[in-house]
VMD Tcl script that builds the backbone (N, CA, C; Angstrom):
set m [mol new atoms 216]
animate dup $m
set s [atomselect $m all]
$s set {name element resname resid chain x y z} {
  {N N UNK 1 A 11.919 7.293 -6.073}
  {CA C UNK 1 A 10.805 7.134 -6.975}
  {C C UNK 1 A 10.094 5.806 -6.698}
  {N N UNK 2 A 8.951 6.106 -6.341}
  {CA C UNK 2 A 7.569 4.776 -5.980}
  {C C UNK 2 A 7.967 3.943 -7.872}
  {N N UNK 3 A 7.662 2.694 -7.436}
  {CA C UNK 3 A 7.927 1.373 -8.545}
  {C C UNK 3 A 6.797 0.810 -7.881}
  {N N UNK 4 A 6.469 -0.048 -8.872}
  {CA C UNK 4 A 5.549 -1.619 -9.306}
  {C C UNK 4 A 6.135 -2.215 -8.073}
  {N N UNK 5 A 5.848 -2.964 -7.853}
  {CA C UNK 5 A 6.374 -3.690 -6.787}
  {C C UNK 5 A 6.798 -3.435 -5.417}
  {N N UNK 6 A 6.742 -2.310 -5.250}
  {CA C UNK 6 A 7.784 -1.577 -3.905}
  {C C UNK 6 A 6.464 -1.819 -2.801}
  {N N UNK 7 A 7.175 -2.322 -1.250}
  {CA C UNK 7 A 6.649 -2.272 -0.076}
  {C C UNK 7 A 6.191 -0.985 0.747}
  {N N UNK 8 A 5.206 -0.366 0.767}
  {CA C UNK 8 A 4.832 0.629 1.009}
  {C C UNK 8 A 4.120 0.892 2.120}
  {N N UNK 9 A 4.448 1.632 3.264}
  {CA C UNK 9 A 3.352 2.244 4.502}
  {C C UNK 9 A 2.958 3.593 4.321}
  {N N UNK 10 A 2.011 3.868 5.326}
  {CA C UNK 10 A 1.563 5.421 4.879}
  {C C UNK 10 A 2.699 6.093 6.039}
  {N N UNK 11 A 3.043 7.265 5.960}
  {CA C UNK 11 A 3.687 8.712 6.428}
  {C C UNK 11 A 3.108 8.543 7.861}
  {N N UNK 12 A 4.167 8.829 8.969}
  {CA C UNK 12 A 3.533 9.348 9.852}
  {C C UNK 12 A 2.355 10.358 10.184}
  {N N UNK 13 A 2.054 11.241 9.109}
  {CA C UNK 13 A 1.034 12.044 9.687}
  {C C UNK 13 A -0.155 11.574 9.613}
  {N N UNK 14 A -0.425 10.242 8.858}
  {CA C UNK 14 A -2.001 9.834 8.545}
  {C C UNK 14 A -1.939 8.617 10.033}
  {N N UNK 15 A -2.275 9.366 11.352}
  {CA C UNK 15 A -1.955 8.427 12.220}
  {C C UNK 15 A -3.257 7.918 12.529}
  {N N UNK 16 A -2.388 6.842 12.861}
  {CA C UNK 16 A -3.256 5.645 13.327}
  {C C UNK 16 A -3.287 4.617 12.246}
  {N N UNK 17 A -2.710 4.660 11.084}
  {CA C UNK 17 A -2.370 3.998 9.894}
  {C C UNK 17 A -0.949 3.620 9.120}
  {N N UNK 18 A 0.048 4.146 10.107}
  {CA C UNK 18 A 1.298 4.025 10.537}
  {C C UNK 18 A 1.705 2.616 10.124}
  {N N UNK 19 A 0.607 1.359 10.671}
  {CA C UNK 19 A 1.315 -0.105 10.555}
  {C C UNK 19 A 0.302 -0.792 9.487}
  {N N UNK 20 A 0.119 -0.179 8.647}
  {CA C UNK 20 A -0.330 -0.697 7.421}
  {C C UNK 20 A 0.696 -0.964 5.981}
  {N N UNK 21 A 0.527 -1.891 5.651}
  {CA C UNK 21 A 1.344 -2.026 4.511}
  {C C UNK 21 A 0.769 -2.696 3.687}
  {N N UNK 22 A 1.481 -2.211 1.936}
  {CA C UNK 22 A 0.824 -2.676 1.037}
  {C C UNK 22 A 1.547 -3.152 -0.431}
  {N N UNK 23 A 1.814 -3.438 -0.729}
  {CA C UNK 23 A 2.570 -3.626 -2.245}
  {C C UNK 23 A 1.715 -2.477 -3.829}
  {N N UNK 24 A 2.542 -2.093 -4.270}
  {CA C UNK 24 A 2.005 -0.823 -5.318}
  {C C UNK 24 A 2.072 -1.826 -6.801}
  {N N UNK 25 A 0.695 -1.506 -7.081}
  {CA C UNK 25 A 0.340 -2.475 -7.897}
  {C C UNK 25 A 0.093 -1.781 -9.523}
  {N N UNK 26 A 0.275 -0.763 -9.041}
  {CA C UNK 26 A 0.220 0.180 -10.652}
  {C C UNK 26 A -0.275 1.637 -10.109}
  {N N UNK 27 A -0.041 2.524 -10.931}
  {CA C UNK 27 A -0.690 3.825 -10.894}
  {C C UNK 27 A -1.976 4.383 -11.592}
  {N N UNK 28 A -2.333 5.736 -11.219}
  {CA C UNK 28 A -3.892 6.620 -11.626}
  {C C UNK 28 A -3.176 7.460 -11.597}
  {N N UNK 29 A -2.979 7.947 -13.050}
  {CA C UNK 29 A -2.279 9.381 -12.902}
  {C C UNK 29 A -1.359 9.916 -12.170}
  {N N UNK 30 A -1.281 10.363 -11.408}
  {CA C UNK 30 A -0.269 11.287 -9.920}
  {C C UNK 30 A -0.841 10.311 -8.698}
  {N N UNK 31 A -1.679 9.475 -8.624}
  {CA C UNK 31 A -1.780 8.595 -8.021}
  {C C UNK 31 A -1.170 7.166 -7.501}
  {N N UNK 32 A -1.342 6.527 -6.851}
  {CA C UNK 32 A -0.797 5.136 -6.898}
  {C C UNK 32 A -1.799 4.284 -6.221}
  {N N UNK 33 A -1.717 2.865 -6.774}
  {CA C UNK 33 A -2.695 1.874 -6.212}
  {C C UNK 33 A -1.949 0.707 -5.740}
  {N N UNK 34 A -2.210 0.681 -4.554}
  {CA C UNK 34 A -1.820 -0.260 -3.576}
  {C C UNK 34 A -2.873 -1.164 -2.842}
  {N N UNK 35 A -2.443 -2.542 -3.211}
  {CA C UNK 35 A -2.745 -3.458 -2.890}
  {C C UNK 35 A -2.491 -3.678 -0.953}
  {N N UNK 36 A -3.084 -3.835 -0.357}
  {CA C UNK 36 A -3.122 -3.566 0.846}
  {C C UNK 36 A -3.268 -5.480 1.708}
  {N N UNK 37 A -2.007 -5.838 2.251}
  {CA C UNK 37 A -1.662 -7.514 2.936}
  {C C UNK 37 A -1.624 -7.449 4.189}
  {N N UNK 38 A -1.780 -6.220 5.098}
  {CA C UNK 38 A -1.806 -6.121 6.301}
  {C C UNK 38 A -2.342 -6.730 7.367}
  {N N UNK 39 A -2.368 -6.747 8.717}
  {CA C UNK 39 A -2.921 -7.767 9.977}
  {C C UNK 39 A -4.040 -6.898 9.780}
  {N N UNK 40 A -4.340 -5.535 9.758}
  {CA C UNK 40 A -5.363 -4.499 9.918}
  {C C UNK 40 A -6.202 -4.997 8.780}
  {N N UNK 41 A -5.807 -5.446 7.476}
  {CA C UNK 41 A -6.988 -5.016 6.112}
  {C C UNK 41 A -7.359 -6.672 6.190}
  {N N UNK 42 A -6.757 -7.786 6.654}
  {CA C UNK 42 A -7.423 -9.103 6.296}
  {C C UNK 42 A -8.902 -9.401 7.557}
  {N N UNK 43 A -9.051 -8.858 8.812}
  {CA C UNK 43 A -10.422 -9.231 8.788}
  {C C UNK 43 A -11.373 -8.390 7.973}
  {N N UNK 44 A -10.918 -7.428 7.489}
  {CA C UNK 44 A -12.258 -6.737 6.283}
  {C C UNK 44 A -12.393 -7.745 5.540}
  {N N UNK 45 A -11.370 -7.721 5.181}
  {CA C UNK 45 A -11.499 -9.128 3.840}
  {C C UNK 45 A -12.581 -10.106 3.671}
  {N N UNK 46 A -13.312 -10.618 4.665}
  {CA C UNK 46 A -13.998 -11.383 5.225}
  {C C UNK 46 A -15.427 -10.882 4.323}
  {N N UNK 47 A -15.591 -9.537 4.025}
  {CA C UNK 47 A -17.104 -8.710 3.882}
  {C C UNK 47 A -16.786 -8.531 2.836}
  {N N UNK 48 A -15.772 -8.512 2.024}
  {CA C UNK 48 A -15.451 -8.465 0.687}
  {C C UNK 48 A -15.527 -8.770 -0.388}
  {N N UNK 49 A -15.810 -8.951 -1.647}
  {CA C UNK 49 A -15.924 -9.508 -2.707}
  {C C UNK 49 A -13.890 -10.181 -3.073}
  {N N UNK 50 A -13.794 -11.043 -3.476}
  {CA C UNK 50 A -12.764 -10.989 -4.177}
  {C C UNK 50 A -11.353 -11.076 -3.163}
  {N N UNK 51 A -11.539 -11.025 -1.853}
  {CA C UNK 51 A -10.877 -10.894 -1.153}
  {C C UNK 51 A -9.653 -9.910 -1.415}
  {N N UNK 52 A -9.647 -8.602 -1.365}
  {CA C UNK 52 A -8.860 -7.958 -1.610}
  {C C UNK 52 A -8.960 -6.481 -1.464}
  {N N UNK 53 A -8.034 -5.696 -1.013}
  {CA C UNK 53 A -7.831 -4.383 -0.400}
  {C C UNK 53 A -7.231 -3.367 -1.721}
  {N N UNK 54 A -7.745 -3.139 -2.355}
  {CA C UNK 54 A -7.431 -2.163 -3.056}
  {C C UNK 54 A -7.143 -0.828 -3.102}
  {N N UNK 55 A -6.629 0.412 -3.026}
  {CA C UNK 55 A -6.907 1.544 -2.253}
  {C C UNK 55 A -6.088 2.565 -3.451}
  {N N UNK 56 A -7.308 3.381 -4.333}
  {CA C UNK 56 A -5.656 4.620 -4.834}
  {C C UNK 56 A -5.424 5.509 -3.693}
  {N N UNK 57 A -4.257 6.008 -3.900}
  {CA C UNK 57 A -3.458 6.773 -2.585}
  {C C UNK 57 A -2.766 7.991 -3.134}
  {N N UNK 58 A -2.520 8.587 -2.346}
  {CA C UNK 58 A -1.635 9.857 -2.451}
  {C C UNK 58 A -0.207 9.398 -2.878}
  {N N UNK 59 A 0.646 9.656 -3.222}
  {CA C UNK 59 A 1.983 9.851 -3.297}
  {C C UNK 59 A 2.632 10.556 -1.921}
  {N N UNK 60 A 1.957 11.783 -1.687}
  {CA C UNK 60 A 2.574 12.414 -0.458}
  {C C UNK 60 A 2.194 11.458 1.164}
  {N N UNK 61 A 1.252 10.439 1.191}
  {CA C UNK 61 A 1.289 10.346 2.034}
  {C C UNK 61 A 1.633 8.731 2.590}
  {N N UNK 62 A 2.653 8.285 1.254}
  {CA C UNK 62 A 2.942 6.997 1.198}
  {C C UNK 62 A 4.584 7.138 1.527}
  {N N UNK 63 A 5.141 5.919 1.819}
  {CA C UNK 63 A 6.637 5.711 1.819}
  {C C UNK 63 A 7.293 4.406 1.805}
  {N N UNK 64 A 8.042 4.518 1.065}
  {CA C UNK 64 A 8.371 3.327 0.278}
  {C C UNK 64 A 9.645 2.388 1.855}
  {N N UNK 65 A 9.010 0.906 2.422}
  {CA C UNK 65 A 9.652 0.464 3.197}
  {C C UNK 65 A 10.532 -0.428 2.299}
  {N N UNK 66 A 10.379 -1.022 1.218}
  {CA C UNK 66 A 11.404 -2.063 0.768}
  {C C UNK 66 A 10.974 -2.173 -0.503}
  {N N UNK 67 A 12.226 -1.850 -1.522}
  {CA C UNK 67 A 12.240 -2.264 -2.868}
  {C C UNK 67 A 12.583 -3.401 -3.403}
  {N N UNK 68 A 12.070 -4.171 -4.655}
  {CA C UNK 68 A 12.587 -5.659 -5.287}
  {C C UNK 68 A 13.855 -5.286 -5.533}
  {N N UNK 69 A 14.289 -4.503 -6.161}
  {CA C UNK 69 A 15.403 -4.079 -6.316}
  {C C UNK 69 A 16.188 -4.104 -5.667}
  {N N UNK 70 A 16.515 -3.999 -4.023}
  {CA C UNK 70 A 17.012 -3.818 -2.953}
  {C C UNK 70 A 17.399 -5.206 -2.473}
  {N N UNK 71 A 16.443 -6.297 -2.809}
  {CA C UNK 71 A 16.779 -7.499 -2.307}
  {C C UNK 71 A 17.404 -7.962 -3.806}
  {N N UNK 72 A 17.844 -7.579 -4.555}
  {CA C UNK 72 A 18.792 -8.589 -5.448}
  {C C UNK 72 A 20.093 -8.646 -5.134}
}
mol reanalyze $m
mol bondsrecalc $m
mol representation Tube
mol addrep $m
């Protein structure tokens, strides 16, 4: 089960987006919103307001790489 906090990449099948990662910053319904810290999302950042990658996402096409929980 996706948590607040959990380290998250997308699923192999959304390729080419494989080495993105993001921290889950709350949910939209059956959704989830992830905050996006990646080498890929910080030169956008640059054109941005606010400096920051926001993105709601699928559930199916996310996967959880590391929980807070996991490091206690």
């Amino acid at each position: 089960m996706m948590k607040v906090g959990d380290l998250v990449k997308y699923t192999p099948q959304m390729t080419g987006l494989q080495n993105c990662l993001g921290i889950v910053i709350g949910f939209n319904g059956g959704a989830v919103e992830v905050h996006w810290t990646d080498q890929h999302t910080t030169p956008a950042l640059t054109t941005r307001t606010r400096s920051q990658e926001i993105s709601t996402e699928l559930r199916d096409f996310l996967m959880v790489v590391s929980s807070p929980e996991e490091t206690k």
